[in-house]
Kinemage of the C-alpha trace (Angstrom):
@kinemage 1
@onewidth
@group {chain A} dominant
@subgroup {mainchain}
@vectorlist {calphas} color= white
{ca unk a 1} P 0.000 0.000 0.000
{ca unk a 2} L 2.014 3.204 -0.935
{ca unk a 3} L 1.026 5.823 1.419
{ca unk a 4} L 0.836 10.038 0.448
{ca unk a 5} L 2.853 11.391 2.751
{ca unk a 6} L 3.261 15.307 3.039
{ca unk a 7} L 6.183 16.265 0.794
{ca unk a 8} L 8.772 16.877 4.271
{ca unk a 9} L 8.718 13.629 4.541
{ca unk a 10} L 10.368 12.656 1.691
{ca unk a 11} L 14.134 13.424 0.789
{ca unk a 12} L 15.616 13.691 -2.277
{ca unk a 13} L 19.556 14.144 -0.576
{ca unk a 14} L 21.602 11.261 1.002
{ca unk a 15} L 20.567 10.042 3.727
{ca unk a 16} L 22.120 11.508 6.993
{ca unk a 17} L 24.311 9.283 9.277
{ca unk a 18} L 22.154 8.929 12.001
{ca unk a 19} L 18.983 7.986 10.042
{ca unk a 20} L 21.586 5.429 7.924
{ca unk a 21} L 21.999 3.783 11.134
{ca unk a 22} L 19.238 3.620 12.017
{ca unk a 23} L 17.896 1.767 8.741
{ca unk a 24} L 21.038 -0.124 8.901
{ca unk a 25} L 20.323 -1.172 12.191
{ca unk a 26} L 16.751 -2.319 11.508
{ca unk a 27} L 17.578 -4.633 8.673
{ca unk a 28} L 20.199 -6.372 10.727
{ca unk a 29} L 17.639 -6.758 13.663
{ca unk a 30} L 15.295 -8.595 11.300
{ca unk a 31} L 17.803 -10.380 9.052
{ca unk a 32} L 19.262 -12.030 12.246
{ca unk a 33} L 16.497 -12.089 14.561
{ca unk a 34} L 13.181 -11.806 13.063
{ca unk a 35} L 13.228 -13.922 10.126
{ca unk a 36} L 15.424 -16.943 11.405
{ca unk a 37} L 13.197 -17.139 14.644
{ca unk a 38} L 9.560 -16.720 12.121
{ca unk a 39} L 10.882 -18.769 9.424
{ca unk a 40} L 11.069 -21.827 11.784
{ca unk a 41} L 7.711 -21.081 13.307
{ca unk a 42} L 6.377 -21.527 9.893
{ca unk a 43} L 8.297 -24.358 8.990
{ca unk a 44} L 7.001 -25.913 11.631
{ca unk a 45} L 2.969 -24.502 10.959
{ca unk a 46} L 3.304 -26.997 8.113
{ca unk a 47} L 5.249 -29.417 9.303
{ca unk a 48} L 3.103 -29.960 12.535
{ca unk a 49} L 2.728 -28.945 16.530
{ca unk a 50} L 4.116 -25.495 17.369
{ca unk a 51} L 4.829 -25.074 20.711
{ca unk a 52} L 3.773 -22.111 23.541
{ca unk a 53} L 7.145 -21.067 23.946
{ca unk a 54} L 8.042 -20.983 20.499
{ca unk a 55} L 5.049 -18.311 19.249
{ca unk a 56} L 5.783 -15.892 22.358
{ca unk a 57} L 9.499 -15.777 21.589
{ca unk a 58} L 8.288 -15.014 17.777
{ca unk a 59} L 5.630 -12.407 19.374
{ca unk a 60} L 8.859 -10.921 21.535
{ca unk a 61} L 10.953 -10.491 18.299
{ca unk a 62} L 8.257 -8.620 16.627
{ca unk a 63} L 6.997 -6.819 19.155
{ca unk a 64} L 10.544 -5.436 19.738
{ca unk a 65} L 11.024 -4.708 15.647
{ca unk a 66} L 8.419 -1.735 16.195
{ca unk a 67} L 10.990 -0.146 18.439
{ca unk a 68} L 13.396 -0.343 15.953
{ca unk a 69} L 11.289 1.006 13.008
{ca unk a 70} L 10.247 3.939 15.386
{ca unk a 71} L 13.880 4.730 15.465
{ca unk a 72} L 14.568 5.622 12.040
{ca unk a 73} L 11.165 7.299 11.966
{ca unk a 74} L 12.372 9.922 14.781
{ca unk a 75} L 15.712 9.890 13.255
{ca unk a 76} L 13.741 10.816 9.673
{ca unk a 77} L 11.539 13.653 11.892
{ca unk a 78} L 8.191 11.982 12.620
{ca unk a 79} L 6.302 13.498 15.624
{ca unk a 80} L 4.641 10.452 17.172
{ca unk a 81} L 4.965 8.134 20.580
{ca unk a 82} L 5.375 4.774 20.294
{ca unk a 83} L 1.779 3.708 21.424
{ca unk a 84} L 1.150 6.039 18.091
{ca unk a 85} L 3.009 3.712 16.115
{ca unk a 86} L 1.746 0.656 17.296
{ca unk a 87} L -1.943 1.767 17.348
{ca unk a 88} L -1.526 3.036 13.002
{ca unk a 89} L 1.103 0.053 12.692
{ca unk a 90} L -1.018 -2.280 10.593
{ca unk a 91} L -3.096 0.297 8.529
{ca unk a 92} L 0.269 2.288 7.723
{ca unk a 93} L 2.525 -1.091 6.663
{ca unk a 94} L -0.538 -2.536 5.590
{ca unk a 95} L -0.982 -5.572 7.333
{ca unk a 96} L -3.520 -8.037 5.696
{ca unk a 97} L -6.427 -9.930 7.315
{ca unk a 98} L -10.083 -9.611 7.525
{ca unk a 99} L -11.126 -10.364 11.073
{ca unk a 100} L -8.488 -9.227 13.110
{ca unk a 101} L -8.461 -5.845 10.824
{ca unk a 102} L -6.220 -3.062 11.683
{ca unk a 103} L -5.259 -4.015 15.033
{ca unk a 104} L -2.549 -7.184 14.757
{ca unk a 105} L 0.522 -5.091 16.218
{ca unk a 106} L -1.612 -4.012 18.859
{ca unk a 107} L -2.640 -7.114 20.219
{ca unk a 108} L 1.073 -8.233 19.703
{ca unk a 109} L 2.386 -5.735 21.594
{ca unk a 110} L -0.483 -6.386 24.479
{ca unk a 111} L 0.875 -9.878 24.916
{ca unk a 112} L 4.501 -8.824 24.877
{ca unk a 113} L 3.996 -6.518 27.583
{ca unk a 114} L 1.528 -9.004 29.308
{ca unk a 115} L 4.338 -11.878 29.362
{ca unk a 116} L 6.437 -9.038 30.906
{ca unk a 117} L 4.129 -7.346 33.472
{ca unk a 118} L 1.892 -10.917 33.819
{ca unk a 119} L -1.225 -9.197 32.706
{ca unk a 120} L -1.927 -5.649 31.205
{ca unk a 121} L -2.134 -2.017 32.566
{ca unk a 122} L -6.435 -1.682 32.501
{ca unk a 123} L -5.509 1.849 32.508
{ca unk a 124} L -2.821 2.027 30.149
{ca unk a 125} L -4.015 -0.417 27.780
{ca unk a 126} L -7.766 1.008 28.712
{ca unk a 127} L -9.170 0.720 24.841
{ca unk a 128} L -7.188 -3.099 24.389
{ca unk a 129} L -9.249 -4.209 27.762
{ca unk a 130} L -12.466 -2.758 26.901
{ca unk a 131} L -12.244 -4.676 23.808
{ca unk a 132} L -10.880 -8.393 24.779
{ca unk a 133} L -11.342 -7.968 27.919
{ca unk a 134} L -7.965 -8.413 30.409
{ca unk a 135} L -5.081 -9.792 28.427
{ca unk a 136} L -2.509 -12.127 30.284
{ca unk a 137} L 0.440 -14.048 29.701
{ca unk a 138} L -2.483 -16.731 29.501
{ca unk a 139} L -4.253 -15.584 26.913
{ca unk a 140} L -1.977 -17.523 24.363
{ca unk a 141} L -2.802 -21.731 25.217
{ca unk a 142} L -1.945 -24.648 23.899
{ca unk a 143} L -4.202 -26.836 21.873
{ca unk a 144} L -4.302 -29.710 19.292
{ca unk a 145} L -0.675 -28.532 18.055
{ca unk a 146} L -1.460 -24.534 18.105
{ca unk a 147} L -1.567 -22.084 19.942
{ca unk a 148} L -4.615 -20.313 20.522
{ca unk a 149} L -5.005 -16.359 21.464
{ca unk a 150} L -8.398 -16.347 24.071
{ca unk a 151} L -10.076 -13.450 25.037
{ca unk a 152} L -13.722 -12.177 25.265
{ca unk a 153} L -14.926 -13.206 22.530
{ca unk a 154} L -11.935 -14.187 20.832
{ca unk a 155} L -10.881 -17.841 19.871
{ca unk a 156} L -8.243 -17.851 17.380
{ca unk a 157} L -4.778 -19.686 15.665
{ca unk a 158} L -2.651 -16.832 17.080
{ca unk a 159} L 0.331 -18.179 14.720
{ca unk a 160} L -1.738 -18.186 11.899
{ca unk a 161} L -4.040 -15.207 12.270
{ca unk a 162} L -1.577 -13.075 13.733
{ca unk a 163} L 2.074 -13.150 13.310
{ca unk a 164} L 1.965 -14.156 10.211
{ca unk a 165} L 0.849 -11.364 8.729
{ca unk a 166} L 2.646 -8.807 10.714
{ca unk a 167} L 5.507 -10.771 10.023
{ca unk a 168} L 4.794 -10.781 6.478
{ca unk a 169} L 4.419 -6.910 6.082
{ca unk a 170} L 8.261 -5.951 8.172
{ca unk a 171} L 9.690 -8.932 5.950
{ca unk a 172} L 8.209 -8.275 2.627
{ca unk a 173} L 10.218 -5.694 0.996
{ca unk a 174} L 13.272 -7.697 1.796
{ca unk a 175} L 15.039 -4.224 2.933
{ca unk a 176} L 17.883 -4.668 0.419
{ca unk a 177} L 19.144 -1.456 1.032
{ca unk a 178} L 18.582 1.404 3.431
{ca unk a 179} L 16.932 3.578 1.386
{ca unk a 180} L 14.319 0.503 0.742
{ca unk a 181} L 14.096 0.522 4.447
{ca unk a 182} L 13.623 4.473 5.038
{ca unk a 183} L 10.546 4.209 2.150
{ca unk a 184} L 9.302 1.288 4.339
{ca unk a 185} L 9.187 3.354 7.228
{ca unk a 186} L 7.972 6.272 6.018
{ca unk a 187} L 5.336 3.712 4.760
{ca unk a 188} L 5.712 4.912 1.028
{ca unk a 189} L 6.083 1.440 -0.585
{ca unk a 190} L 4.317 -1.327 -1.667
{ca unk a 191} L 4.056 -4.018 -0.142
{ca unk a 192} L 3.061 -7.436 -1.665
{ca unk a 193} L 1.800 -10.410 0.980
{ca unk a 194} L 0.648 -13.105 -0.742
{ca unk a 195} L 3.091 -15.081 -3.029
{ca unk a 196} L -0.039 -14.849 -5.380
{ca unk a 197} L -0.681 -10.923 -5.495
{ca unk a 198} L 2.429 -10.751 -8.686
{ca unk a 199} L 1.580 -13.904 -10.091
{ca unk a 200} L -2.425 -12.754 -10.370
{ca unk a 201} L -1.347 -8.770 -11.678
{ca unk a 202} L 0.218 -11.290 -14.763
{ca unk a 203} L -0.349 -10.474 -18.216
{ca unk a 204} L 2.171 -13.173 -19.786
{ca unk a 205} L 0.171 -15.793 -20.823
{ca unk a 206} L 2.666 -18.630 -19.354
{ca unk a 207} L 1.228 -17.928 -15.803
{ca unk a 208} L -2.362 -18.686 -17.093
{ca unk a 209} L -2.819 -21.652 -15.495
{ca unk a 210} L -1.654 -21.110 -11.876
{ca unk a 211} L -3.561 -18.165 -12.111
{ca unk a 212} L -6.612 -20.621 -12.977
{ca unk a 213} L -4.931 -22.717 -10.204
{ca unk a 214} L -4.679 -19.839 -7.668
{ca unk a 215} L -8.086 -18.815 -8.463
{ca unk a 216} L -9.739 -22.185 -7.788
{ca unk a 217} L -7.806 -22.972 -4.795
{ca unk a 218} L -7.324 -19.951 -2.404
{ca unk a 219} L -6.215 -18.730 0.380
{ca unk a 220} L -8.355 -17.739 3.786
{ca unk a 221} L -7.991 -13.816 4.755
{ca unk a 222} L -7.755 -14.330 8.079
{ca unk a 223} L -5.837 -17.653 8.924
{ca unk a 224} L -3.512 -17.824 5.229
{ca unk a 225} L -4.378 -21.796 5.156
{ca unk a 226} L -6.116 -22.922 1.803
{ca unk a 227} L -10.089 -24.288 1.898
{ca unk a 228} L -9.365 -27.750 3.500
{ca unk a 229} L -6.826 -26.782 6.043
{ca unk a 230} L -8.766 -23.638 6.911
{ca unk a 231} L -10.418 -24.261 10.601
{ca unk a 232} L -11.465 -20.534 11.131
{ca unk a 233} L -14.561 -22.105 10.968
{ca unk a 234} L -13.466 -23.711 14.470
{ca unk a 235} L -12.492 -20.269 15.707
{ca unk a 236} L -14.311 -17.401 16.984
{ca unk a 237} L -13.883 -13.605 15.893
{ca unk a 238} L -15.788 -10.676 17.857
{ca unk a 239} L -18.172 -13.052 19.635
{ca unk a 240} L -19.183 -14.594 16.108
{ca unk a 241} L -18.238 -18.342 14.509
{ca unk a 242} L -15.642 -17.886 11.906
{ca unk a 243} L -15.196 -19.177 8.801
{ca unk a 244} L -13.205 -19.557 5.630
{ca unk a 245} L -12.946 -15.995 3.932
{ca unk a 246} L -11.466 -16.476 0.258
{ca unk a 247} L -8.520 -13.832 -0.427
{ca unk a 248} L -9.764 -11.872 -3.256
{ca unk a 249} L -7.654 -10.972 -6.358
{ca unk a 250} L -8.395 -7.017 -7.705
{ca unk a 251} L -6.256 -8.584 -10.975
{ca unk a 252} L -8.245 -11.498 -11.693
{ca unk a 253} L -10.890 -11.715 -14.708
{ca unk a 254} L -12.088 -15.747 -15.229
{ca unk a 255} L -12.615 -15.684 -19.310
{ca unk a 256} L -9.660 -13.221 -19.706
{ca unk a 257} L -7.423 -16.189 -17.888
{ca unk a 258} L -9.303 -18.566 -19.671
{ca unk a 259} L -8.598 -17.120 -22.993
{ca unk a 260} L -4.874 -17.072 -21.841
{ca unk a 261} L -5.321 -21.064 -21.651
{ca unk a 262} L -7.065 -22.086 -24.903
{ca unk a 263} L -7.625 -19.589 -27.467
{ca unk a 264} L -10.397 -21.673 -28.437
{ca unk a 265} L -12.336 -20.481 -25.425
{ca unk a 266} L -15.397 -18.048 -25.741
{ca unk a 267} L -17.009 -16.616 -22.857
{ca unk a 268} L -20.819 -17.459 -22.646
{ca unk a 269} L -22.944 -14.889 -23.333
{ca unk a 270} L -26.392 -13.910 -21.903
């Protein structure tokens, strides 16, 4: 999601030593922390059982990744408090998800500082507990081989729903360089989640059929899994039963794929 940002914000000079750092600094911190410690996690979403320990360790590392992309926005001249950042964090870096909406770094910061304080501030975190009630360092359980986030009226893969995502949107411009990293924190850059998202914005005609594939097999909004290994219809969002929420594809027209595949292919007509 590229983001219009009022024209100080954006610098046409190098970029000053501090700020360089500071980007520098931020790539390192996920390059050797973030991505080795959310890569396994995954790894091990397919492979099987994830354990408590492992998700809150992931939840830690990203948690702790909006303190370093708050750096280089001070260093760059933004005017905001951390709580700022975190509360904007998934509707400026454009975290997906349906359910969950614009409030996954939020709720991962609320369990950070819930492992660390045992359970939450009411009157610091006074909007978080009017809205799933008090969060704890048991709020995250084990269950069947995941780990569930419970709250009122919550019920959820936190792995899945969660930190996936948000891990998703720091990881996904690959921050090759620092001025990739300064456009990512200013949030003026696009950011692509899904694998699919290129692949379906295709107009060469050899990616036809996984776009036909992709199409007929996709992912959930909220949980990332495909159809059959969705459970969000298992889960509970908002006090309401979930349920499998196809990611939809802005790029995607059925008979202009299908005349991609066979040019013998006519679209019906009324």
């Amino acid at each position: 999601m590229a983001m219009n940002l009022p024209p100080n914000t954006r610098r046409t000079t190098p970029i000053a030593e501090e700020l360089e750092r500071a980007c520098v600094d931020f790539g390192e911190y996920v390059h050797a922390i973030v991505e080795p410690a959310m890569d396994r996690l995954l790894a091990d979403m397919q492979r099987g059982p994830v354990s408590l320990h492992q998700v809150f360790g992931a939840n830690v590392f990203l948690a702790h990744a909006v303190d370093y992309l708050r750096a280089i926005r001070t260093a760059d001249g933004f005017k905001e408090t951390r709580t700022n950042l975190v509360q904007g964090f998934d509707e400026t870096f454009s975290v997906e998800g349906a359910r969950i909406g614009n409030r996954k770094f939020e709720l991962i910061d609320a369990i950070n500082n819930s492992l660390k304080h045992i359970s939450l501030d009411s009157d610091r975190y006074d909007h978080l507990v009017k809205k799933y009630g008090q969060i704890s360092f048991r709020s995250l359980a084990e269950e069947d081989g995941q780990v569930l986030c419970i709250l009122d009226g919550y019920r959820f893969d936190y792995a899945r729903v969660v930190l996936r995502p948000a891990y998703r949107a720091i990881a996904g411009m690959g921050h090759a360089s620092a001025e990739s990293i300064l456009n990512f924190a200013r949030g003026d850059a696009v950011v692509e989640h899904w694998v699919a998202d290129d692949l379906m914005s295709s107009s060469d005609p050899a990616d036809a059929i996984d776009q036909m594939i992709e199409h007929c097999n996709p992912a959930c909004e909220d949980c990332g899994e495909r159809e059959l290994e969705c459970k969000c219809a298992q889960f509970i969002y908002n006090g309401a039963e979930g349920k499998f929420v196809r990611t939809f594809h802005a790029h995607f027209d059925f008979d202009t794929v299908m005349s991609r595949i066979s040019g013998a292919y006519r679209p019906e007509r009324p």
